[in-house]
Each structure stands twice: as structure tokens, then as C-alpha cells.
C-alpha positions as CSV (number, residue, x, y, z in Angstrom):
1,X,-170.5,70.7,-17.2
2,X,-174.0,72.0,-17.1
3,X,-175.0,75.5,-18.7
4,X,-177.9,77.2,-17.8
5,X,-179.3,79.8,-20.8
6,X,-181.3,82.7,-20.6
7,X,-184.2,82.6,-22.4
8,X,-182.8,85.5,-25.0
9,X,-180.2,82.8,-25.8
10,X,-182.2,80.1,-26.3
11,X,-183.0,80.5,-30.0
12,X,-178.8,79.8,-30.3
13,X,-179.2,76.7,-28.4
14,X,-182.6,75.2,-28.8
15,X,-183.2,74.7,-25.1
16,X,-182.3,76.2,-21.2
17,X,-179.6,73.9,-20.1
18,X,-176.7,72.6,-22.0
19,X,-173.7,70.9,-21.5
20,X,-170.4,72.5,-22.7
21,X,-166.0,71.7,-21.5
22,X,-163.2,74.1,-20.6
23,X,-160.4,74.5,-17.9
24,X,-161.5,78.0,-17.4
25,X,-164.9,80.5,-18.5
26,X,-162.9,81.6,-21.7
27,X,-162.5,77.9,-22.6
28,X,-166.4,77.4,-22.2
29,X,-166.9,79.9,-24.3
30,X,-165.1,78.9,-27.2
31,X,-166.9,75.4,-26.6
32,X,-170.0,76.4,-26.0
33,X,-169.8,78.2,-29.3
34,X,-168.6,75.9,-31.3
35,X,-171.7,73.5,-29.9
36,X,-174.0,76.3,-31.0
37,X,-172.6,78.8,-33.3
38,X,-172.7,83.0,-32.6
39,X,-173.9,82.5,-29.0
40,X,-170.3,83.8,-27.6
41,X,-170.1,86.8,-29.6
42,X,-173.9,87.5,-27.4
43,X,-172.3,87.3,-24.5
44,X,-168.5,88.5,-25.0
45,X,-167.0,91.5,-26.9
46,X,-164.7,92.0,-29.4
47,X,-162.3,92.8,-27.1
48,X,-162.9,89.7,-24.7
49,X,-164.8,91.5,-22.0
50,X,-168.0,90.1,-20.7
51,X,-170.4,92.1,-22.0
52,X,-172.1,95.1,-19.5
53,X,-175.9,93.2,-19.6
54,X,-174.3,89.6,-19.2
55,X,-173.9,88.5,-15.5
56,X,-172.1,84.5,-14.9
57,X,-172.6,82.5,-12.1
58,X,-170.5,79.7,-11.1
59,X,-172.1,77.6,-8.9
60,X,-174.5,80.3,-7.3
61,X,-171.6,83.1,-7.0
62,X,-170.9,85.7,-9.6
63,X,-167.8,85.8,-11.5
64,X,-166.6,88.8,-13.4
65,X,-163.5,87.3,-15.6
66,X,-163.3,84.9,-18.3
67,X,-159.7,83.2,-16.9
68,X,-161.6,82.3,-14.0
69,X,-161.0,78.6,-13.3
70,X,-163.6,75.8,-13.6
71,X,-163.8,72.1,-12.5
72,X,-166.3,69.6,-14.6
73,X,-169.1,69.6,-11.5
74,X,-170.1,73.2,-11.8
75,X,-172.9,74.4,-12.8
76,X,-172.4,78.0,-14.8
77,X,-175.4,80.3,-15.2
78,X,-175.7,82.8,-17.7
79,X,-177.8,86.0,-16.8
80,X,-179.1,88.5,-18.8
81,X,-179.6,91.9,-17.1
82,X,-183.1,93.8,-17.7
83,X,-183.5,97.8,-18.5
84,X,-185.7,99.8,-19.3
85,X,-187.1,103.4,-18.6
């Protein structure tokens, strides 16, 4: 399936979009680090949470769990929130 990078990211991956497998968000993960090493630990903790300035998309809606379920059509978006005082 398709994975759109933030531009933070894209040093990991050497461009926006990539493609990546897995039955669920967790399973991308591990794929899509294996494709291009350390970009999981970027966007997940050490204790498997999604990290507080990551935000994931599954086709256009947000998701907030790694066991959520995916099918090989979607298209998963990776968001990076913004801060700043």
C-alpha cells in the first residue's frame, strides 16, 4: 500500500510516498522500517504508543492505534504535528 511521508521523514526514506505491507498499522511499521531503517522508532515509542507529534491517516480519517486493521488499497498518511511558542 501507499505511504505518504512528512517531509521531516523524508531523509529516512529518500522521497514522499512509499510503498510498505501489513495486516494491521503495527505490521506497517515493522515493514516500513525494515524498507528504510530507524524511521519507526520516529514515529513510535519504546513502549509501542504512537508518538504525541505523530498523527496517522488511513484513507483521509485519523486513527489513533497501531492494531488498527488495514486492507492493501489504503492509502496511510503520516503527519507530523507543528509547535512552537
Amino acid at each position: 500500500m501507499k505511504v505518504f511521508i512528512p517531509q521531516p521523514l523524508v531523509s529516512y526514506t529518500g522521497r514522499k510516498a512509499v510503498e510498505a505491507e501489513g495486516a494491521s498499522l503495527a505490521e506497517l511499521l515493522v515493514d516500513l522500517d525494515r524498507r528504510h531503517p530507524g524511521i519507526r522508532f520516529r514515529v513510535v515509542d519504546e513502549q509501542d504508543r504512537i508518538r504525541k507529534h505523530i498523527r496517522f491517516f488511513v484513507n483521509r480519517e485519523q486513527v489513533s492505534r497501531l492494531d488498527v486493521s488495514l486492507a492493501t488499497s489504503d492509502e496511510v498518511h503520516i503527519m507530523q504535528s507543528l509547535s512552537g511558542g
